[in-house]
C-alpha angles and dihedrals in degrees: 000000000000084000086053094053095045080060097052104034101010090118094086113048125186116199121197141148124218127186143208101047094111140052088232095055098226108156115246112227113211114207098185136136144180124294126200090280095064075244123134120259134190126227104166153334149220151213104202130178100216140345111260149092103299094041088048075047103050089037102054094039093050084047091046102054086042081056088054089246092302104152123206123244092226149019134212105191125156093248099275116167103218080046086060101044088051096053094052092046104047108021094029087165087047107112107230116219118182112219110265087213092065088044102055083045092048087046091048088056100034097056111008097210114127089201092053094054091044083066092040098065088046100061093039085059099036123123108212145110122296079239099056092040085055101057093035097062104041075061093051085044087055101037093063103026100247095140091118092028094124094207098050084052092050088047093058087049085057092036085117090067103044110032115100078207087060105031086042105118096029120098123249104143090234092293106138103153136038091244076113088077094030088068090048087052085051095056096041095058099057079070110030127068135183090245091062118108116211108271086049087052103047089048093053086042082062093054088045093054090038088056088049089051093044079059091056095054102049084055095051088052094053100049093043095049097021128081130180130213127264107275097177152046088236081083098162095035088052099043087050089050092054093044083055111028127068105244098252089056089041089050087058089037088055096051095054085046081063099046085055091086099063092070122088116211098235102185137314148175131246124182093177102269109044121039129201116201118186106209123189142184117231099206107043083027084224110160119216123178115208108202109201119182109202092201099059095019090231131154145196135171121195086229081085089202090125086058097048102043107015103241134092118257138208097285091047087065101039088060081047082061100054103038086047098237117173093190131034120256114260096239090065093058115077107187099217087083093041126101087248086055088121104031121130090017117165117171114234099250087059091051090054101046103036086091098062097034088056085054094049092054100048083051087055099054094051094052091044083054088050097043090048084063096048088051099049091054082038095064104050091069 
């Protein structure tokens, strides 16, 4: 099952160590990422001896060779160094996020200014250009006299890692801290203590899983016999959104199909077949340009949201109005957060076993014709 859901949400991967589970005190290491439910799911774990180079190592090459060699497209880790190696070593094309929790934890020792970290997180979070982050920040630096201050510098070395203008466009599902894990953590010690050995662990790992996937369930239930009432003007584009998406992921469709109407529609150019539409705020005066092709039905919006966390936001569907679209283009739908996320799965030891297994059976039934015959001679002595 944890193979399955790599397949189907591997390519997000959160990597994170926990303690004290164990009377040995070996850290467990947590390899787990988002489902189509924005709910946590586990991949895999692991006993380790100690943190360090050679354990990361042992751990991502071991998970690697159970997931048949598949890489993620990106990874959410605390910062640690051997992680990091790792990464680089291992999943070189991976795109490396820091948690943004541990972050806003290591600002809030290092400096010491609420203000600052105020500005901090906004910049962390901001979704602007690598130009305008930039500028903004040798401002913040100034503003608050953090030119010698060794970990902000540290922090602009990293800034790669951390800032949403450098990581947008790249997916991520929305994950930007390993709380992912931390939940797990949560879950795992109402049932492990550090007085279990590790039979006893891996058995109350298994309740721990069994009580995420029991989760799993109950949401699938809800999004497949529940509906919920209409919440917007955008009737058929809603009622589209809630036939394809799980409920978690249409809830946040539906609240982006709200904000749309905050944007006004400025200008725009149309040759027949694509179409460009300039949205902009009146409030916070930001421009976005939605760019909708009518032959491929294909659509992109600067704002680059859809191609860092999979789903359509408010000036997608201002442009659907517009245009006046019933269904939303396929493009904007990643079916990873869809109800069909995990249609057609076969886990890799069945694919490559079905071959064989066709052929046994096949074998089977020969020798059960044959035997019919044996037994009917058989019987009459």
């Amino acid at each position: 099952m944890c193979r399955d859901d790599y397949r189907c949400f591997g390519d997000v991967l959160v990597f994170d160590s926990t303690y004290n589970t164990n009377q040995y005190k070996f850290p467990l290491v947590v390899l787990c990422g988002v489902n189509n439910h924005y709910s946590t799911c586990i991949f895999a774990c692991a006993f380790i001896v100690h943190e360090g180079d050679e354990g990361y190592d042992w751990v991502i090459i071991t998970f690697l060779e159970a997931m048949n060699g598949r890489k993620p497209i990106a990874v959410v880790t605390d910062g640690d160094k051997s992680m990091r190696k790792c990464i680089k070593k291992f999943m070189p094309t991976a795109k490396h996020r820091l948690c943004s929790f541990h972050l806003e934890m290591n600002a809030a020792t290092n400096v010491r200014d609420k203000e600052f970290l105020q500005a901090f997180k906004t910049y962390m979070f901001m979704n602007s250009t690598t130009i305008n982050f930039e500028t903004r920040w040798a401002g913040v630096v100034r503003r608050f006299r953090l030119e010698n201050n060794e970990w902000v510098k540290k922090m602009y070395r990293k800034r790669e890692l951390w800032a949403m203008a450098f990581l947008r466009g790249n997916f991520f599902g929305g994950v930007r801290s390993i709380q992912r894990c931390e939940k797990m953590h949560q879950v795992l010690k109402l049932h492990l203590t550090a007085k279990l050995k590790f039979f006893e662990c891996l058995q109350t790992y298994d309740l721990a899983v069994g009580r995420l996937r029991h989760e799993e369930r109950r949401q699938r239930a809800v999004t497949e016999h529940t509906t919920l009432l209409d919440a917007t003007q955008l009737q058929a584009l809603e009622k589209h959104a809630a036939k394809v998406f799980t409920r978690f992921t249409f809830v946040v469709v539906r609240e982006e199909m709200k904000k749309q109407g905050l944007f006004c529609r400025m200008n725009g150019t149309d040759d027949g077949i694509n179409a460009v539409h300039f949205m902009k705020h009146p409030y916070n005066y930001s421009y976005y340009t939605v760019v909708y092709n009518r032959s491929t039905r294909h659509m992109k919006c600067s704002c680059l949201k859809m191609e860092t966390h999979g789903l359509p936001y408010c000036h997608m569907f201002r442009a659907m109005l517009f245009e006046e679209l019933k269904r939303i283009p396929p493009n904007c739908i990643m079916k990873r957060w869809t109800r069909q996320a995990k249609e057609r799965v076969i886990s890799d030891e069945g694919a490559e076993t079905s071959s064989s297994h066709v052929t046994e059976m096949s074998r089977y039934s020969t020798l059960l014709s044959a035997a019919n015959d044996v037994c009917r001679n058989a019987c009459k002595t």
